[in-house]
N, C-alpha and C positions, 0 to 999 in steps of 0.2 A: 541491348534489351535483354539480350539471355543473362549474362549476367546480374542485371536487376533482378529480374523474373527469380534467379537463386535465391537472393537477398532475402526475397521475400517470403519464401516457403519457410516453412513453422521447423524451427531448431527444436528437435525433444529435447536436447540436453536442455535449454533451456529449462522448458516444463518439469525435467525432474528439479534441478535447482530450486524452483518456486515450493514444489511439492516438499524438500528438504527444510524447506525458512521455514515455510507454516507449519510443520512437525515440530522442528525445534521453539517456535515460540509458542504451540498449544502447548507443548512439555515445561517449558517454561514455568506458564502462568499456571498448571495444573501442582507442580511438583514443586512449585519453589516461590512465586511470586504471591498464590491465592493464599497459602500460608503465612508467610512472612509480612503482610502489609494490610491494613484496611478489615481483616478479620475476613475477609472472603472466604477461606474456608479452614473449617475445625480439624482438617486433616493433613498432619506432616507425612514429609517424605525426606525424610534426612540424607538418606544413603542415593538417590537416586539426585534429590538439591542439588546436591556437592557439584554435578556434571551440568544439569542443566541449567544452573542457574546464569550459564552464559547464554544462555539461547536467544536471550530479547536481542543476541546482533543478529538474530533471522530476519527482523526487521531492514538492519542496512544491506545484507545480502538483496531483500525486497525491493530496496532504493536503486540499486546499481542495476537489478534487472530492469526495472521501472523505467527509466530513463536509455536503457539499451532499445528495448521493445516498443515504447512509447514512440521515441524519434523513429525506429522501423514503421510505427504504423502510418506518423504525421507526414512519410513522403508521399508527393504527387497529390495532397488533399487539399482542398481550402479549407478556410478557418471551419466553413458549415461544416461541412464532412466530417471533417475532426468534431468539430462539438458532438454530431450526431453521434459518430463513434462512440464518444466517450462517452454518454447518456446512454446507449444501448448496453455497454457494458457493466457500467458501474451499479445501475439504477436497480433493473431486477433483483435479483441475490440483494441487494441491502438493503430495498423495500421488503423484502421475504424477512430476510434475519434482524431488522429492528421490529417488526410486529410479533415475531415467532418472541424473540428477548420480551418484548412489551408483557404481554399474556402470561408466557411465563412467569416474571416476575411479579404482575397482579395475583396470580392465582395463589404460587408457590416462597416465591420472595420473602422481602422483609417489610412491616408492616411500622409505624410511629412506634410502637409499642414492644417490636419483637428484640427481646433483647440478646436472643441468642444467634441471630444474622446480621449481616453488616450496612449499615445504613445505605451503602451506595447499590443495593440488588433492590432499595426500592422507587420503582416507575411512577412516574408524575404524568399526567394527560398529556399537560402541554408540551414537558418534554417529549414525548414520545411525537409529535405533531412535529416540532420544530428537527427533530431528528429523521424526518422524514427529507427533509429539505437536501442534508448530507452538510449545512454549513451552519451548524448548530455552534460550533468554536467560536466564528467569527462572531456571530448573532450573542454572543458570552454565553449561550446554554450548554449546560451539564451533557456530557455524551452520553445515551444510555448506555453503552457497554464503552469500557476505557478504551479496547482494543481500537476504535475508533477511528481516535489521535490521528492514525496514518493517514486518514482517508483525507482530513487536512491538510495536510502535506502535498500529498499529490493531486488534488484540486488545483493546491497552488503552483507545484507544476506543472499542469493540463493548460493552466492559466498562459503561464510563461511560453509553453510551446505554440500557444494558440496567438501569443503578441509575433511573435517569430514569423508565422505562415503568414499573419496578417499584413504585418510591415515588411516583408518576404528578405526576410534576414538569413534565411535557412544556405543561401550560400555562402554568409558571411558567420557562420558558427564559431570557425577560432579567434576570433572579436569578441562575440557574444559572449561566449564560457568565459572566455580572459578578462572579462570586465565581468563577469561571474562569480568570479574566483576572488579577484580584489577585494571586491564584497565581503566576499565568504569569510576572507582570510582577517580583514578588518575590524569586523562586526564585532567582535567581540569587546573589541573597546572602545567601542565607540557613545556607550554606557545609554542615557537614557534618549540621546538623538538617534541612538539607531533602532529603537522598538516602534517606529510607525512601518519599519520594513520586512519586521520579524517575520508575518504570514507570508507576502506578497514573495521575498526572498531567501528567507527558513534558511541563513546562513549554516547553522549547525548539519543541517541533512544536506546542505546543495551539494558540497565535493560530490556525496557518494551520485548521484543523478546524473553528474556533469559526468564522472569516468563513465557511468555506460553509455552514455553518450559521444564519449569519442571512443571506445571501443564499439559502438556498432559503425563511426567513420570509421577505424582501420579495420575492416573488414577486409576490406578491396588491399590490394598492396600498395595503388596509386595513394589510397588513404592513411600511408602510414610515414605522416614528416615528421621532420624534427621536433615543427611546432607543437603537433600535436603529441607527441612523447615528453615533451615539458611541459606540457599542460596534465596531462595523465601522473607526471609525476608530481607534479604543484597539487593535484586531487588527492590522490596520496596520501603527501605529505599532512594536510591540512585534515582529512579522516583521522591518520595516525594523533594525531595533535586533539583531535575530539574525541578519541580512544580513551586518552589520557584522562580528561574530566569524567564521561562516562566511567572510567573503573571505578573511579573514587564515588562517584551518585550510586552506583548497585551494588559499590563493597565488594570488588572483585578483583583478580592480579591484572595490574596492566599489562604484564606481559602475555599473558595469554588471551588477552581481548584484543592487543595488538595483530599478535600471532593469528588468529583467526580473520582480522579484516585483512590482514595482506592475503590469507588463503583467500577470500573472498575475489579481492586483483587478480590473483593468479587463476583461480578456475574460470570467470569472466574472459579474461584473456586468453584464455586457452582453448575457449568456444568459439571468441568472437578469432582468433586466426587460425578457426578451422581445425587445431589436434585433437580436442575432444569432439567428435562425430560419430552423435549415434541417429544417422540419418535413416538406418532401416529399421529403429526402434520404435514404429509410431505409437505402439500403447500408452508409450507414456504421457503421450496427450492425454489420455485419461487422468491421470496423476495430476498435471498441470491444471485441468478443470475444476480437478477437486478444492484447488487450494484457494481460491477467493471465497466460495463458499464457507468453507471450512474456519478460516480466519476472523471473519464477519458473527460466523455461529458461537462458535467455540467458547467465549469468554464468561459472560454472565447468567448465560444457562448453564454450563458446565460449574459452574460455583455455586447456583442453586443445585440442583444435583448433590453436589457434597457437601452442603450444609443438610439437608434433608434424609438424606441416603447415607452419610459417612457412619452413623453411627448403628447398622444394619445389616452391613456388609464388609466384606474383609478391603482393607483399602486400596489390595491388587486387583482383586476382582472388579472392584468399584469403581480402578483410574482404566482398565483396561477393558471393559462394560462401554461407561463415559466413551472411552477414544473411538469404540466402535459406532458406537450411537452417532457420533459427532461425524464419522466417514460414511456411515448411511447416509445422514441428513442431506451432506455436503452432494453426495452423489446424485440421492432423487433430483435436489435444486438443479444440479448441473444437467442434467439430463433430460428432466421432464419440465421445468417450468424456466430455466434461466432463457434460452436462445430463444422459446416461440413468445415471450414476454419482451425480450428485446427487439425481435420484428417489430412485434407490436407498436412498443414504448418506438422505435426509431420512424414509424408511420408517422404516428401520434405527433411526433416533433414536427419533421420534415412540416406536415400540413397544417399548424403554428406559425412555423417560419415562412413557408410559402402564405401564408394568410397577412402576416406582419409585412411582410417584403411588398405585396402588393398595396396594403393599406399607405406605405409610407411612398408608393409611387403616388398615390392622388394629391399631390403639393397644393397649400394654400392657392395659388395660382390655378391649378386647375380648375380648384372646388369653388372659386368667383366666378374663373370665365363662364359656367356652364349658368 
């Protein structure tokens, strides 16, 4: 039990890791992506591009934690709990930052007509309604802000973990990932029979999910066999192997996006056995709060911003303005609306659920005999 009880106490090094993803893919989309694509924004940054325009793998760093954190939280829960969890979490801060985006974009945005913004910073009703939902993908509508995409993804594995608890697989995981992994590693040509599995299995993102997921099994030392070091390497393997495509889609060295996702392996590994501990650093929970916030916000307000503003201000003043704005924002949400929204929002369920659970105890049979 004491050793559980470890487990489960909040890793900073974690929280800074997350805090580093979402820095490197705000810099990203600010410095190198919002320019380069879709006309997002009127303002280069040539000399800073250069560095970040690897940052979109802050993303896969996101996945590996995701999947380390995620199975940390789904032990000892049933499927409810988890659901509730993961609604308490998700829900706040995304309802805040698609209405904050929505507004924005109505007021500020781009308009049928504006020819000097980019058709995608302008908000539609119903998208904004259906984006509310968070499964706007699947439903085929347009995401208001791109940044999105992930949140798809990891629904889909919220999903997968939630089949696991339910058909109580969770002692049978190096099964599970290894028939995971098969997947993964197939999919790709399996050409157009394997796109009814694309959401549900997200072949391309699983590797990175599956590693943090048996690096939070080898935590323990009992957790550290063979199998699961060939499967850790089979994850790997099959990342490095979507490194490859990814260099070629963003026009970047495969060698150093490679190089980066194995840094990724290695600093994960190096938390989950315990060398990187910074157990008496709790500030950096703060850090880690900031970054769901922060990533949600960040994208299509910060691109109105410099279409509006780029041409008024010096473009340092103006990305480094922006970054602060954007780590306010993130803060207040974290701080003053995210957790007493998620009580809330986790009530709200809970007495849903308890409402449906009992409605589906009065069976046809009951409701004759009376």
């Amino acid at each position: 039990m004491e050793q559980a009880a470890k487990l489960l106490n909040r890793q900073y090094e974690i929280d800074l890791l997350r805090f580093l993803a979402a820095a490197a893919v705000v810099l990203y989309h600010y410095t190198f992506r919002a320019y380069g694509a879709d006309n997002l924004s009127p303002i280069p940054y040539p000399t800073l591009g250069s560095v970040t325009r690897y940052g979109y793998l802050g993303v896969q760093l996101f996945f590996i934690i995701s999947g380390y954190v995620v199975l940390l939280s789904a032990q000892g829960k049933t499927v409810r709990e988890f659901f509730v969890s993961r609604v308490q979490r998700l829900y706040p801060a995304y309802w805040i930052a698609v209405t904050l985006t929505f507004v924005i974009e109505r007021l500020w945005g781009t308009g049928p007509q504006d020819v000097l913004s980019a058709p995608l910073l302008y908000a539609r009703a119903h998208q904004y309604v259906v984006n509310l939902t968070m499964l706007q993908e699947f439903l085929g509508i347009e995401h208001l802000d791109q940044a999105y995409w992930s949140l798809t993804v990891e629904l889909s594995f919220y999903f997968i973990i939630s089949l696991l608890l339910a058909y109580k697989l969770m002692p049978h995981l190096n099964l599970s990932v290894g028939l995971w992994l098969v997947y993964a590693a197939v999919a790709p040509y399996l050409g157009g029979t394997g796109e009814a599995f694309s959401h549900l299995f997200f072949p391309q993102h699983a590797p990175l999910f599956i590693a943090g997921m048996l690096f939070f099994l080898m935590q323990r030392q009992s957790g550290r066999t063979w199998v699961r070091y060939g499967l850790l390497l089979v994850a790997y393997g099959l990342v490095l192997r979507n490194c490859r495509y990814e260099a070629v889609a963003h026009n970047v060295q495969e060698e150093v996006v490679m190089a980066l996702a194995t840094g990724f392996f290695v600093l994960i590994g190096l938390v989950a056995f315990g060398i990187i501990n910074f157990s008496s650093q709790a500030r950096l929970a703060r850090l880690g709060a900031l970054t769901y916030p922060l990533y949600l916000l960040h994208g299509h307000i910060g691109y109105v911003v410099f279409h509006r503003l780029g041409h008024l201000l010096n473009k340092y003043v103006l990305l480094a303005g922006l970054l602060a704005l954007m780590l306010l924002a993130a803060y207040l949400i974290s701080t003053r609306l995210e957790k007493s929204l998620g009580r809330l929002l986790g009530q709200q369920v809970n007495g849903l659920l308890d409402y449906f659970a009992k409605f589906a105890e009065r069976s046809p049979r009951k409701v004759l005999s009376r």
